[in-house]
N, C-alpha and C positions, 0 to 999 in steps of 0.2 A: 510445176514450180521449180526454182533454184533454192534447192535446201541446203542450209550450211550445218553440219554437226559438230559441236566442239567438244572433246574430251580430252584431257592430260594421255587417260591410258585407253585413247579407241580401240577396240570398237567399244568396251565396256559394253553398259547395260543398251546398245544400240546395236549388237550382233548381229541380231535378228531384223530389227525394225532397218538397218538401214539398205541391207540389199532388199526388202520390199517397198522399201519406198522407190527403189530402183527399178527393181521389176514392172513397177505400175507408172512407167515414163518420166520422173522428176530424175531431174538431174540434181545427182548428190552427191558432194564435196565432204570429205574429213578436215579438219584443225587438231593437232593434236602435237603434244611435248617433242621435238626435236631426237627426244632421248628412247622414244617409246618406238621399239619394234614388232611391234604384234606385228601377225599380218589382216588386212584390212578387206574385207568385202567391197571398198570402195574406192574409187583415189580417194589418196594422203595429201593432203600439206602439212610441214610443219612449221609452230616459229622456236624462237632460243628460249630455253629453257634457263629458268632464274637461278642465279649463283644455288651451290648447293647448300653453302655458310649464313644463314640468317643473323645480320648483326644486329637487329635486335631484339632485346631480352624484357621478360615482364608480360604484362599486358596486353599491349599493344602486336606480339610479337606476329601473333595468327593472321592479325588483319594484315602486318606487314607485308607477310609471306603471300596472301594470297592477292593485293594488291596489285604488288609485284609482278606475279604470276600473270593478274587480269592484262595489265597495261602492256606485257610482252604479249600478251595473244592478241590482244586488239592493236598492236604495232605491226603484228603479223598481216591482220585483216587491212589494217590502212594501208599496206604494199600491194595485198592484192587488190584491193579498189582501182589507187592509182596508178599501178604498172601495169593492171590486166583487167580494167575495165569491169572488176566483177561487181555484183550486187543480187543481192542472195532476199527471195520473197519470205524466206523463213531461215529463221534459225533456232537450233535446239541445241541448247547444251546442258553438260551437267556444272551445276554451280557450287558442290562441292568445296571448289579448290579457287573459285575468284575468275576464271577463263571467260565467264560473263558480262561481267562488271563494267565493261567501258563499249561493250559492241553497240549499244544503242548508238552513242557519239558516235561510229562510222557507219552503221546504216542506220541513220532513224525512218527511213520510211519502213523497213523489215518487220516483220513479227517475230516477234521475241521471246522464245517457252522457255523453260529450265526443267530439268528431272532435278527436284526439290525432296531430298534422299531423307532428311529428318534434319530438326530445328532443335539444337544441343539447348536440354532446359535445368535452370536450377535445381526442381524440385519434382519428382512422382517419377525421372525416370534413372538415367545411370546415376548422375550427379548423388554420393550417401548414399545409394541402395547395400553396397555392403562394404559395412565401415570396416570391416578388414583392411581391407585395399582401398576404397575411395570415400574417407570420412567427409561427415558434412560438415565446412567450414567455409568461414563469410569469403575468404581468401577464396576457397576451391568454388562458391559459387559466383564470386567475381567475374572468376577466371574463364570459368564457361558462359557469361554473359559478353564478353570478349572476344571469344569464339564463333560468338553466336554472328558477329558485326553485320562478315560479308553474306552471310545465308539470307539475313532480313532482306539488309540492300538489293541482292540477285534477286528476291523474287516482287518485291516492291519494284521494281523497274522492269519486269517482266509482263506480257501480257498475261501468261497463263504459267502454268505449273502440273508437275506428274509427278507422283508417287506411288510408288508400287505398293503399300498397304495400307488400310487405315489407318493403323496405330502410327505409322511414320507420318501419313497425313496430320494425323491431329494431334502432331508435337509442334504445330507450328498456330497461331495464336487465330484467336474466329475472324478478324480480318483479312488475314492472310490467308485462312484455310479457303475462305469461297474461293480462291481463284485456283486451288488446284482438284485434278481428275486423280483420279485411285484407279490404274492399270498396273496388274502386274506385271512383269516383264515374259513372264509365262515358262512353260514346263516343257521340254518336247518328250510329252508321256510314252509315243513309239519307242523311241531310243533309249530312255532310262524306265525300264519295265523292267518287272519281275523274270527271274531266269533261273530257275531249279537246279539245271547245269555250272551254274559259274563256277568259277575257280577262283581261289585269291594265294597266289605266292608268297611266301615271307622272303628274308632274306637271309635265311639259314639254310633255305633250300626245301620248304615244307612246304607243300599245297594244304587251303582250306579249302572245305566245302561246306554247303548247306546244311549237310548229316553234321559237320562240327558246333560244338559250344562255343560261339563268336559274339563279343560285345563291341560294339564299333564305336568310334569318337572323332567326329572329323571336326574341325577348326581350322581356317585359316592360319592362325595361331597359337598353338598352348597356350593361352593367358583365362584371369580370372571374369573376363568380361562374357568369355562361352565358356564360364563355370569348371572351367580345368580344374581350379584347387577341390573343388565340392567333387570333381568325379572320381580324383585321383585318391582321395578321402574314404571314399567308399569301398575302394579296390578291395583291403585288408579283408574283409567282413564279406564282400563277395564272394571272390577267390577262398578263402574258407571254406564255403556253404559250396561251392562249385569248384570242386577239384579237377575238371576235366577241362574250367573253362579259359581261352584264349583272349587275350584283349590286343585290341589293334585298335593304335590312333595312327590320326594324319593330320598333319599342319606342323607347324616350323618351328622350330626353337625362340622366335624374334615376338615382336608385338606391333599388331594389329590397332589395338586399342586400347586405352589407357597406358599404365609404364610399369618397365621392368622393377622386377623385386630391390628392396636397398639391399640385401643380402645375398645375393645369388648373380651370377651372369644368365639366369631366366628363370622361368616358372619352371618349366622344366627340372632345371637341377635344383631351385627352390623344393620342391615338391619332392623327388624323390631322395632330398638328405632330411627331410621331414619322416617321410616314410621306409626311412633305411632298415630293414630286419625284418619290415611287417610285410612287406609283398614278392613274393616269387617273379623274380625280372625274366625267367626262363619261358614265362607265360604272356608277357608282357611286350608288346612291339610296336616300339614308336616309329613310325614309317617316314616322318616326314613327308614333303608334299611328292605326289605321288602323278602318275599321269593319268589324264580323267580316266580312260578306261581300265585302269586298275581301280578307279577309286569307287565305280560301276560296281565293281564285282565286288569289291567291300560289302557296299550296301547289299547288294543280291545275294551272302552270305550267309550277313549278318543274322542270326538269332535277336537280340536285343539291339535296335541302336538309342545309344542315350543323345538326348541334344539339351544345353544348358544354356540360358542366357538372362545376363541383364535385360531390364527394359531397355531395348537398344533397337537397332537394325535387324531387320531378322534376317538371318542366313538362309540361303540359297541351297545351300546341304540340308535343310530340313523337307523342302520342297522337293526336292530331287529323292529325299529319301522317302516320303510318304509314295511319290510316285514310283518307286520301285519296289513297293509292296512291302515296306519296314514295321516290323512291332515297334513302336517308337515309345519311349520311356523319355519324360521332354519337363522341362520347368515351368510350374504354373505362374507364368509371368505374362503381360497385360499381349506381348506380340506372338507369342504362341498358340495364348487363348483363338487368335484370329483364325487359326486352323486346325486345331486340336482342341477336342473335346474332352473330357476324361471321361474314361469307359464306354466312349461309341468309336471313335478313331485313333486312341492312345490313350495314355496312361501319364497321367499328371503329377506331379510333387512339387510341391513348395522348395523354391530353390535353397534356402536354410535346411530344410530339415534332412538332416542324413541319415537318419536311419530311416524316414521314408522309401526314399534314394537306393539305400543299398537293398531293404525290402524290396522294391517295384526288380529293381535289376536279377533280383535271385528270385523270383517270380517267374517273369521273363524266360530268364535263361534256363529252370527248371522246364518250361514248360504251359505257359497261361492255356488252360483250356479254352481262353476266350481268342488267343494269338489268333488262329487264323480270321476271325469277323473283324475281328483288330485291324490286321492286313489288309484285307481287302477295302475296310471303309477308307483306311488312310490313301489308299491309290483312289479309291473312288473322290474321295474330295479333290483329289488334284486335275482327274482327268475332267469332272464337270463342272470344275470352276477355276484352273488355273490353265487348261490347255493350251500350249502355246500357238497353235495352228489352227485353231477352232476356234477360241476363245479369244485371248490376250491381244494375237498379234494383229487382227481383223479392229480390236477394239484401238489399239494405239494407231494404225494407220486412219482411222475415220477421223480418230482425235488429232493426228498433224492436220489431216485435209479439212478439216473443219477452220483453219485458219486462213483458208488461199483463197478465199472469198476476195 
């Protein structure tokens, strides 16, 4: 087949899937943002990327933005039609950002999927789960019905749909949900495995190792959406009870999701003029974003990793940490349950409760006599049911080929 893949930031969640699609003789083309220089297992095309100023405000603003977005990619596709004769038997993009939205109108004879990431809902998942930060009001659940515009649109004009887990599967409503497949995008458990040896550098000039007391925190971004405030919370009370122990995060001072503090220029400095007095910074190492294989040997360190989250998307650092053999201390929340058990492959708490929180963490880091069954079960779940080479990747290629009929 001629597969066309669309993403703003390729290869994204098509890393993997696209050079095997390649491998097994289709020829396959990238579309993607003008501005995005990954580099690409594949040819690239791009088209123009939309003003970076969104003039408008309110409601309407999301759909503008990603509108916008679509009609410059499907402008892009209508050059390649008519100036290079292309016509693509399938297309797969992420619909995300709107890049979908108009390619039926330049190929309709094409099959049409999206990777359909999660359907932003009023109610049971981020939207008020913690009114700290995202109170429930008719305004905030407008707002995310708003948002929600171009996700319906993209998969209602789509043949088919993918989501990488349940719980993101069935954010999107029972009509909509029959038409999408639940494949993860998968683990490659060779490479992210356990390793007794690692090392982890600070930037003081200290090596960690496995023999150390290490609590780890990765987020793409410090914010309260992967439960920063609730971890940062706990520190005081930890750090107490564990005088020897070291904390290392990773992720950026900016935001990923939802919005920065009214008070602060981040969660970050939020957070630690909250807890000024109460926590030893000398123990403390915010790393920022870090290169994966430092980020490896994090994990492979780590004593305790905590992972935090809204019912939201689930992070890809969870999965990566089960599979590298993590005691994981993680939030009893609806997309974690999907991997973590409490007391067969980690350790659960209720994302409110902190003193559970700091209990489970000074557990942990003292010692669980139960850590190592711990360990191994959390790798074991990854490699018999997330692999990405045995499992995943075999399953997402059947499910493109299943459309070239």
């Amino acid at each position: 087949m001629k597969i066309l893949l669309v993403h703003q930031n390729f290869p994204g969640q098509f890393l993997h899937l696209a050079p095997a699609l390649a491998a097994r003789g289709h020829e396959v083309l990238a579309l993607t943002d003008e501005s995005n220089k990954r580099p690409s297992p594949v040819r690239v095309l791009r088209y123009k990327a939309p003003p970076k100023e969104n003039p408008v405000r309110g409601f309407a603003r999301t759909y503008a933005e990603y509108t916008e977005r679509g009609w410059l990619a499907a402008r892009g596709c209508r050059a390649l039609r008519d100036r290079h004769g292309y016509h693509p038997d399938l297309i797969l993009g992420h619909s995300g950002w709107g890049e979908t939205l108009f390619l039926r109108e330049i190929w309709p004879e094409a099959r049409l999927l999206v990777y359909a990431e999660l359907l932003y809902r009023t109610r049971g998942h981020d939207v008020g789960f913690d009114p700290e930060v995202t109170p429930d009001s008719d305004e905030g659940r407008a707002m995310t019905l708003a948002r929600s515009a171009h996700l319906i649109q993209g998969l209602v004009q789509a043949d088919a749909g993918l989501a990488p887990t349940r719980y993101q599967a069935d954010s999107f409503p029972p009509e909509l949900r029959q038409k999408l497949a639940v494949i993860h995008d998968g683990i490659d458990t060779q490479k992210v495995s356990p390793d007794p040896e690692a090392r982890f550098d600070l930037p003081d000039g200290r090596t960690l190792n496995a023999r150390d007391e290490v609590l780890s925190y990765v987020s793409r971004s410090l914010e309260p959406y992967r439960g920063f405030h609730r971890f940062m919370r706990a520190l005081p009370k930890v750090m107490r009870a564990r005088p020897q122990a070291q904390v290392v995060l990773v992720g950026s001072d900016g935001v990923s999701y939802g919005t920065k503090p009214r008070d602060a220029e981040s969660w970050k400095a939020r957070m630690l003029a909250e807890l000024d007095g109460q926590i030893d910074l000398s123990r403390i190492h915010f790393m920022g974003r870090v290169p994966y294989a430092q980020y490896l040997a994090l994990l492979r360190i780590a004593r305790v990793h905590c992972y935090l989250t809204y019912p939201f998307v689930l992070s890809w650092s969870l999965t990566e940490a089960m599979s590298a053999g993590c005691y994981i201390v993680a939030s009893d929340t609806e997309p974690v349950r999907e991997l973590v058990t409490d007391g067969e492959n980690g350790r659960l708490v209720d994302f409110f409760d902190q003193s559970g929180l700091e209990a489970a963490l000074i557990k942990g880091l003292a010692g669980d006599p139960e850590a190592d069954r711990l360990r191994m079960a959390a790798r074991r779940t990854i490699v018999e049911g997330y692999d990405q080479k045995s499992i995943c990747l075999p399953r997402l290629i059947e499910w493109v080929e299943g459309f070239g009929g």
